[in-house]
C-alpha positions in Angstrom: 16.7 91.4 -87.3 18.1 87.4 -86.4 18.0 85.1 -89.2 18.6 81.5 -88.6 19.8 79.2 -91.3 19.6 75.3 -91.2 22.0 73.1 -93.2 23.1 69.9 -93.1 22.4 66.4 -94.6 18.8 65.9 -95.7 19.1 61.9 -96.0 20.3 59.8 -93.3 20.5 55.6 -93.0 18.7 54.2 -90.2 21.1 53.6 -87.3 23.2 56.7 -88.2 23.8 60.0 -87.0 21.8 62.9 -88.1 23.8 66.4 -87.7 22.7 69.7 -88.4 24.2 73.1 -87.5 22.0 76.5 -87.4 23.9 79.5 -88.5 22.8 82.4 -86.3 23.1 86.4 -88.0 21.9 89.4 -86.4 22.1 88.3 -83.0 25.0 86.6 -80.9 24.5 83.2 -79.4 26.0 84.2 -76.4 24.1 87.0 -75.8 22.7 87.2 -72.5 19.8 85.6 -71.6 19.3 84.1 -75.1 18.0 80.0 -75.5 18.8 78.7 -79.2 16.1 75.7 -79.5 16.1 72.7 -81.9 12.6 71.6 -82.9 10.8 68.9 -85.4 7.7 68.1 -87.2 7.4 64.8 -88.4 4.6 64.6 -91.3 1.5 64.9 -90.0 2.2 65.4 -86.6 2.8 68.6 -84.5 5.8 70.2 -83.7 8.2 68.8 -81.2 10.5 70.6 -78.9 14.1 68.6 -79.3 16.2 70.9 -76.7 18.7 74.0 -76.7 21.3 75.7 -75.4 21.7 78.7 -73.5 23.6 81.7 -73.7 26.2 80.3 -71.7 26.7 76.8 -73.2 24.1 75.1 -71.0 21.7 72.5 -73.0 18.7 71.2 -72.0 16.8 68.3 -73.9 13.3 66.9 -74.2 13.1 63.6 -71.8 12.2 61.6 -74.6 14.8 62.0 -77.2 17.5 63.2 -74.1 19.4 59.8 -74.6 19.6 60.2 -78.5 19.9 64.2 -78.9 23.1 66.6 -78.2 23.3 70.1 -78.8 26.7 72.0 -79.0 27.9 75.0 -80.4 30.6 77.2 -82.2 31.0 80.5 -80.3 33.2 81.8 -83.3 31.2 81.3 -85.8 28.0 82.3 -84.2 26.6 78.3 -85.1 25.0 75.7 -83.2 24.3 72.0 -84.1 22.2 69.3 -83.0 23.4 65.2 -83.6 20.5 62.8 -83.0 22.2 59.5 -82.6 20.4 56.1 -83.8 18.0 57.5 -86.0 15.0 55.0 -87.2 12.9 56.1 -90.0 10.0 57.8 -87.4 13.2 60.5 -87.4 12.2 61.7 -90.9 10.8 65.1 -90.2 11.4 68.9 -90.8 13.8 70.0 -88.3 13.9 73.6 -87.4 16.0 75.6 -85.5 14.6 78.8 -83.4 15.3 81.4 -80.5 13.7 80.9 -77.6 13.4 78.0 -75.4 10.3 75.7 -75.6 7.5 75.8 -78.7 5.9 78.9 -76.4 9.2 80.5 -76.3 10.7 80.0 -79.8 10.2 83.8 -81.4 12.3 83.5 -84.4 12.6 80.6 -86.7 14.8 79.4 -89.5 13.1 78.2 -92.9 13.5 74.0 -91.5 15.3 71.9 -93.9 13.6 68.6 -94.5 15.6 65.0 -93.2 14.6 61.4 -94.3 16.0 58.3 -92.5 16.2 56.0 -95.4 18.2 53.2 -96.3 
């Protein structure tokens, strides 16, 4: 069974960079086929699709946040990560990671760790 596990920094100052990494067991990242997706939900609002990665190190990113967002990974230690550059306090939200690509798509979920842009 995959289990995904988010960590990183859970406060961030506006005009910083937030960076998370998802640790992936149970399933390889480079499996083929597979789509590793970032997603957010910012309080009271629905979730939002940030982007992913494929299998084969291809990333693909919402239009919105495609100028802010990138998504990389760690092949060796079965990890990817997401940086959001320029973050503003509408940022604050639980980030998730998942696989699958797309809200319709994401099957499996990590447990979302929760970031605040504050100063």
């Amino acid at each position: 069974q995959v289990q995904l596990q988010e960590s990183g920094s859970g406060l961030v100052k506006p005009s910083q960079t937030l960076s998370l990494t998802c640790t992936v067991s149970g399933d390889s990242i480079t499996t083929k086929g597979g789509f590793w997706s970032w997603i957010r939900q910012p309080p009271g609002k629905g979730l939002e699709w940030m982007g992913a990665i494929n299998y084969s190190g291809s990333t693909y990113y919402s239009p919105s946040l495609k100028s802010r967002t990138s998504i990389s990974r760690d092949t060796s230690k079965n990890q990817f990560t997401l940086q959001l550059s320029s973050v503003t306090p509408e940022d604050t939200a639980v980030y998730y990671c998942a696989r699958g690509n797309g809200l319709a798509g994401a099957r499996d979920w990590g447990q979302g760790t929760q970031v605040t842009v504050s100063s």
